[in-house]
C-alpha positions in Angstrom: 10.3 -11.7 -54.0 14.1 -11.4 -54.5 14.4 -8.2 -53.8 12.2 -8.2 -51.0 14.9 -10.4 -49.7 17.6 -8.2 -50.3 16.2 -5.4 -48.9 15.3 -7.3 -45.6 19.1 -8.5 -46.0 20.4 -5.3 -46.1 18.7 -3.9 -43.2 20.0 -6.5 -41.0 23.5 -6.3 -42.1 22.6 -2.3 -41.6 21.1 -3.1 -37.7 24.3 -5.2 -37.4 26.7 -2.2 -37.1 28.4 -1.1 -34.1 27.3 1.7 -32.0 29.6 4.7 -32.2 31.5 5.1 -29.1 28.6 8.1 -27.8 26.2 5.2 -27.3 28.2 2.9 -25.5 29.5 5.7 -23.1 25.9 6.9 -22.4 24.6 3.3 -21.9 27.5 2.9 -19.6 26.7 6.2 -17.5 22.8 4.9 -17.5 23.7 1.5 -16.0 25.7 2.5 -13.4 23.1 5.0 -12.4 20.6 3.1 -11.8 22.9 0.5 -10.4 23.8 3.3 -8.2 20.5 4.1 -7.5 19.1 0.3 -6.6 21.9 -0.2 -4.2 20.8 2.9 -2.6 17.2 1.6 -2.6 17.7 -2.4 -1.4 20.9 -1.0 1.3 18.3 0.2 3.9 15.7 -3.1 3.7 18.6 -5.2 3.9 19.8 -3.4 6.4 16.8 -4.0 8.6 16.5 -7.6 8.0 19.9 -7.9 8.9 19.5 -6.3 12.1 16.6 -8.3 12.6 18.3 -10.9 12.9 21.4 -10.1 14.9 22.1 -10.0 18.1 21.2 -6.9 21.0 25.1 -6.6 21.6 26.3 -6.1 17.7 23.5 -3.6 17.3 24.5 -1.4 20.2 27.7 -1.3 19.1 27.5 -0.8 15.6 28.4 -4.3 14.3 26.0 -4.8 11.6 27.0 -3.7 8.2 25.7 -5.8 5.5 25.3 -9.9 7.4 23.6 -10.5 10.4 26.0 -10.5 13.3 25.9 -13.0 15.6 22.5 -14.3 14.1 19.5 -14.9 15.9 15.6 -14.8 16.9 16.0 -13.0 20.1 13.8 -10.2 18.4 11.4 -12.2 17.0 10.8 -13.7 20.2 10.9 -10.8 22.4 7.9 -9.9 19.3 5.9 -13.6 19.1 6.1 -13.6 23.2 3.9 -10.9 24.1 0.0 -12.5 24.1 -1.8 -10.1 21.8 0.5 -10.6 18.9 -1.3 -13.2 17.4 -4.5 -11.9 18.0 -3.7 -8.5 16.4 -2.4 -10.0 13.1 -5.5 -11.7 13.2 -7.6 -9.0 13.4 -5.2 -6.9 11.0 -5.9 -9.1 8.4 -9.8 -9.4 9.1 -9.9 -5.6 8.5 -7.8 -5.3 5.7 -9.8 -7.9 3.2 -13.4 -7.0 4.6 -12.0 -3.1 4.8 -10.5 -3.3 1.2 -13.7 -5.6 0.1 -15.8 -2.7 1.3 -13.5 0.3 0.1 -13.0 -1.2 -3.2 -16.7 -1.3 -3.7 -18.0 1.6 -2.6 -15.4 3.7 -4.5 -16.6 1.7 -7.6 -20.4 2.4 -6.6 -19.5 6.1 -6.1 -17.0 6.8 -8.9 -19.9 5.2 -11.5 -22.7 7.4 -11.4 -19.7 10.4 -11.7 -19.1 9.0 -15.6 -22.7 9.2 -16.8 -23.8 11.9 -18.4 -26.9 11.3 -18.3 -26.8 12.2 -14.6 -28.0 15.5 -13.7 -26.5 16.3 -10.5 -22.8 14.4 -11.2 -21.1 18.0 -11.3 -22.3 19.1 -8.3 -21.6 15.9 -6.6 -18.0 15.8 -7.9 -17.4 19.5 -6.0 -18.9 18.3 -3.0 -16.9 15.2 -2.8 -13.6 17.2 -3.7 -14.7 19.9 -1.1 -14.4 17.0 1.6 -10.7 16.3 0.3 -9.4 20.1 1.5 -11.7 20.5 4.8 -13.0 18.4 7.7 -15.2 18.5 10.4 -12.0 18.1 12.9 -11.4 14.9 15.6 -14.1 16.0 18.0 -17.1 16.2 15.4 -15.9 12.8 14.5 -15.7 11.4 17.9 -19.2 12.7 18.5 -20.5 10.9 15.4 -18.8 7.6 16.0 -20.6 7.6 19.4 -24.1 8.4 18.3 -23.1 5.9 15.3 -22.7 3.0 18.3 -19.2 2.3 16.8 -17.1 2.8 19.5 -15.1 -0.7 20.3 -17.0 -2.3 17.8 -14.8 -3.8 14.2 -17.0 -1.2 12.3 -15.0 1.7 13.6 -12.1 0.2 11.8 -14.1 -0.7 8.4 -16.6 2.5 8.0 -15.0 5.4 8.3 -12.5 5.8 5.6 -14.3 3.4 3.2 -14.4 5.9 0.7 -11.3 7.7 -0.3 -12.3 10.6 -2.8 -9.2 10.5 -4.7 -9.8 6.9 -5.1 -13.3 8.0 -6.8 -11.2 10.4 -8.9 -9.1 8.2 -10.1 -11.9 5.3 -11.2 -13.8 8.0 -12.5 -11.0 9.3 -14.7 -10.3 5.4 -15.7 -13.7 4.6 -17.0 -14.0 8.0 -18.9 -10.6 7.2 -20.7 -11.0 3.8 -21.1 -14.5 2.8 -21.5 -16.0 4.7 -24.6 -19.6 6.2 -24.0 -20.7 4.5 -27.3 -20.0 1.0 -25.8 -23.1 2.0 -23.3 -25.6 3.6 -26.1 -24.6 -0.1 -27.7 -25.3 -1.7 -24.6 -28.9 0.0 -24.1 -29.6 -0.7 -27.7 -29.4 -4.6 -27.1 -31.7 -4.0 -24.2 -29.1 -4.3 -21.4 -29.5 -2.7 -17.7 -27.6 -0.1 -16.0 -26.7 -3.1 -13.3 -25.8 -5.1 -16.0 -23.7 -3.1 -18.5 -22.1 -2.3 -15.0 -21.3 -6.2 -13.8 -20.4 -7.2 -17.3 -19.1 -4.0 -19.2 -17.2 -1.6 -16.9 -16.0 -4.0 -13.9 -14.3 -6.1 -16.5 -12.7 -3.6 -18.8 -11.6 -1.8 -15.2 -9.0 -4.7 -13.9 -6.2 -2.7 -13.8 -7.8 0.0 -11.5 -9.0 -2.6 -9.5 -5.9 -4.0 -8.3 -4.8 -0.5 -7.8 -7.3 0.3 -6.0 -7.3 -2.7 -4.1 -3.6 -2.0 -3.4 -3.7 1.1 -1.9 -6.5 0.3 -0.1 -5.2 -2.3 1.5 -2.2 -0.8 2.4 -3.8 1.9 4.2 -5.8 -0.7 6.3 -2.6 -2.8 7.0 -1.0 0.3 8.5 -4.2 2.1 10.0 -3.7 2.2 13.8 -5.1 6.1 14.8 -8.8 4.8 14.9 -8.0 1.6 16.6 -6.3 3.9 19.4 -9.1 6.4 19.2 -12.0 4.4 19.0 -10.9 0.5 20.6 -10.9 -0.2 24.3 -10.7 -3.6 23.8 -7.6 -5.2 23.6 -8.7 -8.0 21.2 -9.9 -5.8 18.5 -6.7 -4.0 18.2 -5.1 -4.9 15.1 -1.4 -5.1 14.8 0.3 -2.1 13.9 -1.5 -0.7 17.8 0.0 -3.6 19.1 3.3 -3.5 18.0 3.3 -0.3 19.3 2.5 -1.0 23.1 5.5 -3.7 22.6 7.9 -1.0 22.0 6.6 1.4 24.7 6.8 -0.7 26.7 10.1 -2.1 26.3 11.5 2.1 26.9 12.7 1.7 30.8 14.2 4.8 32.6 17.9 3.7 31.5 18.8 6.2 34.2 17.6 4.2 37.1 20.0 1.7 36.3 23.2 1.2 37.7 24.4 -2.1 36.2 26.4 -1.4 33.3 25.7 -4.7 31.4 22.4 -5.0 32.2 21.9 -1.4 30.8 23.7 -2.4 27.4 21.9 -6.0 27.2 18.2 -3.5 27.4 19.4 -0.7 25.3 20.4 -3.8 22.5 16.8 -5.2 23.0 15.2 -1.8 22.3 17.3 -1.2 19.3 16.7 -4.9 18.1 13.1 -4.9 19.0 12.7 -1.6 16.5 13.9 -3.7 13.8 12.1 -6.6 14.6 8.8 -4.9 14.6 9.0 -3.2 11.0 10.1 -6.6 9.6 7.2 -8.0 11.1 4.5 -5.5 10.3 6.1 -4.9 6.4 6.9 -8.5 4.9 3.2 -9.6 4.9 1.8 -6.5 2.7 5.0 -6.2 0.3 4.5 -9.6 -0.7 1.2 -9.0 -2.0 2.7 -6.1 -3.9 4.5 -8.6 -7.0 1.1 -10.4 -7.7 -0.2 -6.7 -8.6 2.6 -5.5 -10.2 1.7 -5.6 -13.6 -1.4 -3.7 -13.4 -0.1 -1.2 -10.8 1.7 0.9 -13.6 -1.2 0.8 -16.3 -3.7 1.4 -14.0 -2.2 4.8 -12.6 -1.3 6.0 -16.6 -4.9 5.1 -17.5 -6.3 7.3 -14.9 -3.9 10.2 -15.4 -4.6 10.8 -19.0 -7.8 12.7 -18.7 -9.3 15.2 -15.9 
């Protein structure tokens, strides 16, 4: 017992001794790399919040550093004022939880049956789902389809098409093959438990941390979708928000060389270049903050997947 404590004695007095001057010097070059490297990151976001919130006049002429100059809404205003704002986050969000809802559980539905071996045809189906990943039928083919489909201007163009992203199912499939051993399911069907079961109570649970990545990027790529909204929607109140931001900056672009009035040419060129900022503060902040709620799966979930082809 006494020497146990010597011995654990010693090694702390051991652990207690300074690091040469190499360490300190390399620790020092490390920090203020990635110090560097965050200020290089955060810069640009600040940046645009600042600008945000500054006024048309500092913008155009190059007043805003760091602080908001002359601080205001005017953008958000010029943003919040047009009618179908409101509408379009509305509907945004609508398709992104039902989208990522449906995404998330189809890819899950799909990826399984890809991990069993007891299914026959998995390797064919995993070369004709990667197949789709390098060639597609092209815009017209899928025009075509959505109208015999009876999806144009309806919400289902926006929640359908797309619901399954293959390398999604890759990386799921990868997941439960690494991470969920195949004798956990011979155990499972030993105790008398279903396929629907084993997969409700076994793999969805063991899979949180691809969930929430999946459910991440999936809901990121609805927040930003707009080409099938502009394709496919006629109707102004099913356009989510990321089309209608973009009809507020078109159509704030005026022929600047029709006007002769100096100031009233700076005061619009300042409320395009405010409006610009405006809109990506607008359509960013809501989705980044779901991003620290996830965070701690995000990491695992990706390693997990990428250990195993």
């Amino acid at each position: 017992m006494v020497s146990t404590k010597t011995a654990e004695k010693a090694i702390l007095k051991r652990n207690r001794i300074k690091d040469p001057w190499q360490d300190k010097l390399l620790y020092a070059i490390v920090g203020i790399f990635f110090a560097v490297f965050v200020i290089l990151v955060l810069y640009p976001i600040i940046f645009v919040i600042s600008a945000s919130f500054s006024s048309g006049a500092a913008l155009n002429a190059g007043q805003v550093i760091l602080w908001p100059v002359d601080p205001g809404l005017h953008g958000y205003e010029a943003v919040f004022s047009h009618k179908y704002v409101l509408s379009g986050y509305r509907n945004t969000i609508f398709y992104t939880i039902v989208g990522t809802a449906i995404g998330v559980s189809v890819t899950f539905t799909a990826a399984y049956p890809l991990t069993r071996r007891d299914f026959p045809a998995r390797r064919f189906m995993m070369v004709l789902c990667t197949i789709t990943m390098f060639f597609g039928g092209g815009l017209v083919p899928f025009y075509i389809l959505m109208v015999n489909l009876k999806f144009i201007n309806t919400i289902w163009a926006m929640l359908i098409p797309g619901a399954l992203s293959v390398y999604n199912m890759i990386l799921v499939r990868t997941n439960i093959m690494s991470n969920i051993p195949n004798e956990l399911l011979e155990a499972a069907q030993i105790d008398g438990c279903s396929d629907t079961r084993y997969f409700f109570e076994i793999v969805l649970p063991l899979s949180k941390a691809v969930i929430a990545v999946i459910t991440l990027y999936t809901a990121v790529g609805h927040w930003n979708s707009y080409f099938n909204a502009m394709i496919f929607l006629r109707d102004k109140n099913l356009f989510p928000l990321q089309l209608i931001l973009r009809e507020i900056l078109v159509s704030s672009r005026i022929d600047l060389s029709e006007i002769e009035d100096a100031d009233l040419l700076a005061a619009l060129v300042g409320l395009e270049n405010l409006l610009k900022y405006s809109l990506i503060v607008v359509s960013s902040v809501p989705i980044i903050c779901v991003y620290p709620f996830i965070q701690k799966y995000f990491i695992k979930g990706v390693m997990i997947g990428s250990l195993k082809g």
